[in-house]
C-alpha positions as CSV (number, residue, x, y, z in Angstrom):
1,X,17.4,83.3,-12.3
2,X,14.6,82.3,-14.9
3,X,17.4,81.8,-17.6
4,X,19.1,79.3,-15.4
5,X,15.7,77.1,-14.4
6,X,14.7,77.5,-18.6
7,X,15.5,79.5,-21.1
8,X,12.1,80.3,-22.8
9,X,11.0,81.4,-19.2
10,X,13.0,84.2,-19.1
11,X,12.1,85.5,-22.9
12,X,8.4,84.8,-21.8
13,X,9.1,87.3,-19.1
14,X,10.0,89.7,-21.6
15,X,7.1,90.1,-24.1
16,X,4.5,88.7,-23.0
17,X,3.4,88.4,-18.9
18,X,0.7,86.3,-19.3
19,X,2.3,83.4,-21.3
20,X,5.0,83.7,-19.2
21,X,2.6,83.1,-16.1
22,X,1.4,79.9,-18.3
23,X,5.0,78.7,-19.1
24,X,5.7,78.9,-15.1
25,X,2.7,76.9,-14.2
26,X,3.7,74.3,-16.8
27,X,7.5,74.2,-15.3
28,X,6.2,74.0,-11.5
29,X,3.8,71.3,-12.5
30,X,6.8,69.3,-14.2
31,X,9.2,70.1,-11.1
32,X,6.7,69.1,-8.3
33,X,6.1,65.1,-10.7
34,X,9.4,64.7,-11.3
35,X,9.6,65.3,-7.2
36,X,6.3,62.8,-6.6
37,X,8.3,60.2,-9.2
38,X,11.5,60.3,-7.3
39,X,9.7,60.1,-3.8
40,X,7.9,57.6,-4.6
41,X,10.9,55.0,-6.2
42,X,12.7,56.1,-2.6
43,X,10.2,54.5,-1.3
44,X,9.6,51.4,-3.4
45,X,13.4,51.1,-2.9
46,X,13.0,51.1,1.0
47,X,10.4,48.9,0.7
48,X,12.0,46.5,-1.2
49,X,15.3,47.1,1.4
50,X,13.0,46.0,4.4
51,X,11.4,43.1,3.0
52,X,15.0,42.0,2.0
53,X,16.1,42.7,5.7
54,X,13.0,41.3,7.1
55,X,12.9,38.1,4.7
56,X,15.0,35.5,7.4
57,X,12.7,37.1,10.1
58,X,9.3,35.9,7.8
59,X,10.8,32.4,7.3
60,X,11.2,31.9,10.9
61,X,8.0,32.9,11.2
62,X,6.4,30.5,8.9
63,X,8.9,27.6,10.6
64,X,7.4,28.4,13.9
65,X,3.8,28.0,12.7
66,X,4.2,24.9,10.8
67,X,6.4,23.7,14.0
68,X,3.4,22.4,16.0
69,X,1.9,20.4,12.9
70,X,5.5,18.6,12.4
71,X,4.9,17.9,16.4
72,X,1.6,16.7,15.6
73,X,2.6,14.6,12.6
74,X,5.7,13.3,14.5
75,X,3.2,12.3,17.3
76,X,1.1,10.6,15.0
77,X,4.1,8.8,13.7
78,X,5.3,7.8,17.0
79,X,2.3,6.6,17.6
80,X,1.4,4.5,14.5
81,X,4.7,2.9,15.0
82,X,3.7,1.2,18.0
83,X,3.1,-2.3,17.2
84,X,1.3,-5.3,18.5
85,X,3.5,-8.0,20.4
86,X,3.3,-11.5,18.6
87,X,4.3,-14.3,20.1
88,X,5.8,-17.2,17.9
89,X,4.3,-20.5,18.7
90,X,6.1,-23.6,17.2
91,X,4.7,-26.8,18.5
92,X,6.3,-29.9,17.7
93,X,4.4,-32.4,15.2
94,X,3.4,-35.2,17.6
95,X,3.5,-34.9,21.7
96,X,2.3,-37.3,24.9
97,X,-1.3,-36.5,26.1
98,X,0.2,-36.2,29.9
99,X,3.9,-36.0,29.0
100,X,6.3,-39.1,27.9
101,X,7.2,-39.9,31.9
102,X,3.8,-40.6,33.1
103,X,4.0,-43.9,34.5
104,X,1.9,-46.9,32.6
105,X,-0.7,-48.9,34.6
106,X,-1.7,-51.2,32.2
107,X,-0.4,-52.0,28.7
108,X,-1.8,-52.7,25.3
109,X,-3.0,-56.4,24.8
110,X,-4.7,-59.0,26.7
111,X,-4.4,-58.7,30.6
112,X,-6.4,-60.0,33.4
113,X,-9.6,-58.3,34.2
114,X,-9.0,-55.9,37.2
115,X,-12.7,-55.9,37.7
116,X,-15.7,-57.7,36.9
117,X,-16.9,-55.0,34.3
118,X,-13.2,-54.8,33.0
119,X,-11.7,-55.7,29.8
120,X,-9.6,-58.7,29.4
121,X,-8.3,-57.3,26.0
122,X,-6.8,-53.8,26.3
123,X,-7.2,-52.0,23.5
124,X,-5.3,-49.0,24.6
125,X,-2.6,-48.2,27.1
126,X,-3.1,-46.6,30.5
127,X,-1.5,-44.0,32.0
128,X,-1.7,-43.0,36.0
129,X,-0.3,-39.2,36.2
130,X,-2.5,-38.0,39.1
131,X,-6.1,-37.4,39.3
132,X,-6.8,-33.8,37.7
133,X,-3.7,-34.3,35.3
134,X,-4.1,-31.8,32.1
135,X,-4.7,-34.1,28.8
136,X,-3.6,-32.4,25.6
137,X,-4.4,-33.3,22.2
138,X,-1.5,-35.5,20.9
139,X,-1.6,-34.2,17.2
140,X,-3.6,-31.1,15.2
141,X,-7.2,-32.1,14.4
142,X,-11.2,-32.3,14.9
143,X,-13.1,-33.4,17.4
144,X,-15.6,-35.8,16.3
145,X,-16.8,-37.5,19.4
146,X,-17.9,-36.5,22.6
147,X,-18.8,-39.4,25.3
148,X,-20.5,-38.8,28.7
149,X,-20.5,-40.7,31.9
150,X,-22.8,-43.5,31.1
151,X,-20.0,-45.2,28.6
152,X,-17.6,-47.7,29.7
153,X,-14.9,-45.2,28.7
154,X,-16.0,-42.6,30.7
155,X,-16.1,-39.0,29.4
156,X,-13.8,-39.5,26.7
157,X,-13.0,-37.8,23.3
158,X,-12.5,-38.7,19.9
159,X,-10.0,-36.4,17.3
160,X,-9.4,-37.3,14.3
161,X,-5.7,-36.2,12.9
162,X,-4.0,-36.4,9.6
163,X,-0.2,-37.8,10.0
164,X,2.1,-38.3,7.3
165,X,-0.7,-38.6,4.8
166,X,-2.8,-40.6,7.0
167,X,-5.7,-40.4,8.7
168,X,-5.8,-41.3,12.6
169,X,-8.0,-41.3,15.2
170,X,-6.7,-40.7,19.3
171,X,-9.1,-41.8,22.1
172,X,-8.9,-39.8,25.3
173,X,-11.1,-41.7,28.3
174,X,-12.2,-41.6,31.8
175,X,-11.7,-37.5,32.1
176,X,-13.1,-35.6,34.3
177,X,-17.1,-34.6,33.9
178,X,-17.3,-31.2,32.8
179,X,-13.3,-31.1,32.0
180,X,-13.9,-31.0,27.8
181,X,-13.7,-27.2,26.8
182,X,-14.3,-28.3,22.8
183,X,-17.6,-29.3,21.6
184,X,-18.0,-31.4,18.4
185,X,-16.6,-30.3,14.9
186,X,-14.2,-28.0,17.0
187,X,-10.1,-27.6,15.6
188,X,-7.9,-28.3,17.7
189,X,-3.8,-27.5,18.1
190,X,-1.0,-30.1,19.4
191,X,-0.9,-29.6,23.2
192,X,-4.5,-28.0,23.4
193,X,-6.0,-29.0,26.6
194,X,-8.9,-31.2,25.9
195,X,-9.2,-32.6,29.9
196,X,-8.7,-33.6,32.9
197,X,-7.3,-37.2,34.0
198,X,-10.1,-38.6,35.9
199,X,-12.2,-41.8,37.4
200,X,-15.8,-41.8,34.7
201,X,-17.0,-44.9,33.4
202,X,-15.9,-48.6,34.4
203,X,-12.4,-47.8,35.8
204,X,-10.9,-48.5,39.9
205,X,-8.7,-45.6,39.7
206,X,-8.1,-42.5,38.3
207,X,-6.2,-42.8,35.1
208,X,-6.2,-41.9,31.0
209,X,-7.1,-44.4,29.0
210,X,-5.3,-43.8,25.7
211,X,-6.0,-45.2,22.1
212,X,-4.5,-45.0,18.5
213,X,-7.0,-46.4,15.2
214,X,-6.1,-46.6,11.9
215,X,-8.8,-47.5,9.7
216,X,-10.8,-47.7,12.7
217,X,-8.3,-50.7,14.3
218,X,-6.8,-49.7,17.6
219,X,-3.0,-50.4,17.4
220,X,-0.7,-50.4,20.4
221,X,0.1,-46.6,21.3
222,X,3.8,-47.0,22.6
223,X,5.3,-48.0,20.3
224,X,3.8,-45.8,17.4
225,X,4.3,-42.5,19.3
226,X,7.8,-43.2,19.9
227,X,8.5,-44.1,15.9
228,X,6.5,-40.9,14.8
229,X,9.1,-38.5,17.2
230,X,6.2,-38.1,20.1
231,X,7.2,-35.1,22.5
């Protein structure tokens, strides 16, 4: 039986016990690591085999946990894509301070006076739309006078305007007290709301009293609005 496990074992046996005690320990010791080598690569090997096996299991995993950031960032997303609403605002150049129908009272020129503080040179034209009547600023510009009650025009304003390279001045008169939401030096838009038709000043009815200057002359409104396109 010795021969078969080693060769020098079984001569050992022979002529001389003791070494042959020694040579046995030395086999046993070799068997029992070559055993603790091979158990342990089984094992690396099974190791290896279930990580392998359980590799989809740990990338579904790690999907899952990253799955409520991606919600998160998707939320966040979602939400930074929600935009403001604009509006697009195109106004036309050039428009009527209480629209082109409004019907005239009292054209631009000499007239008889309708009262004894009135005028017997108009220097504007007058239109009668209806006490309380929005007045909108007939062009974009800058308020640069503001009159109160005590003038013969009334409450009135004053905007000065650029068109077509030149410099105008619109007259807005007899408005309502308190009707004027600008205040001197203020910008305003074409069609801003700048009053309310009304009866301040020397006047017998309610009405707007309308003017156009160049180079500080007043020039007769009608016709002017209607050759610059007037809204």
């Amino acid at each position: 039986m010795l021969h078969f496990i080693h060769p020098a074992l079984s001569r050992a046996a022979a002529l001389d016990p003791y070494r042959f005690r020694h040579q046995a320990l030395l086999v046993a010791a070799v068997v029992v690591g070559s055993s603790l080598m091979l158990s342990a690569g089984v094992n690396v090997s099974l190791a290896t085999a279930n990580e392998s096996n359980e590799a989809p299991l740990g990338t579904q995993v790690f999907a899952e946990n990253i799955e409520p950031a991606t919600a998160a960032a998707t939320s966040l997303t979602s939400g930074a894509e929600v935009r403001e609403v604009f509006t697009v605002d195109v106004r036309p150049p050039l428009v009527y301070p209480v629209g082109a129908t409004a019907p005239v009272g009292s054209s631009f020129g000499p007239r008889a006076a309708a009262c004894e503080a009135c005028s017997t040179q108009h220097y504007g034209v007058d239109w009668n739309p209806g006490y309380g009547t929005p007045v909108v600023s007939m062009a974009d510009g800058i308020v640069t006078v503001i009159g109160d009650p005590s003038n013969t025009l009334g409450v009135h304003l004053e905007i000065s305007h650029i068109i077509n390279g030149q410099p105008i001045t619109s007259v807005y008169a007899h408005l309502q007290d308190g009707s004027i939401p600008f205040a001197l030096g203020d910008r305003v838009r074409v069609g801003d709301q700048i009053g309310l038709v009304g009866t301040t000043g020397v006047t017998t009815a309610p009405h707007l009293h309308f003017e156009i200057r160049i180079d500080g002359i007043a020039i007769d409104p009608v016709p002017w609005m209607a050759a610059n396109g007037a809204q």
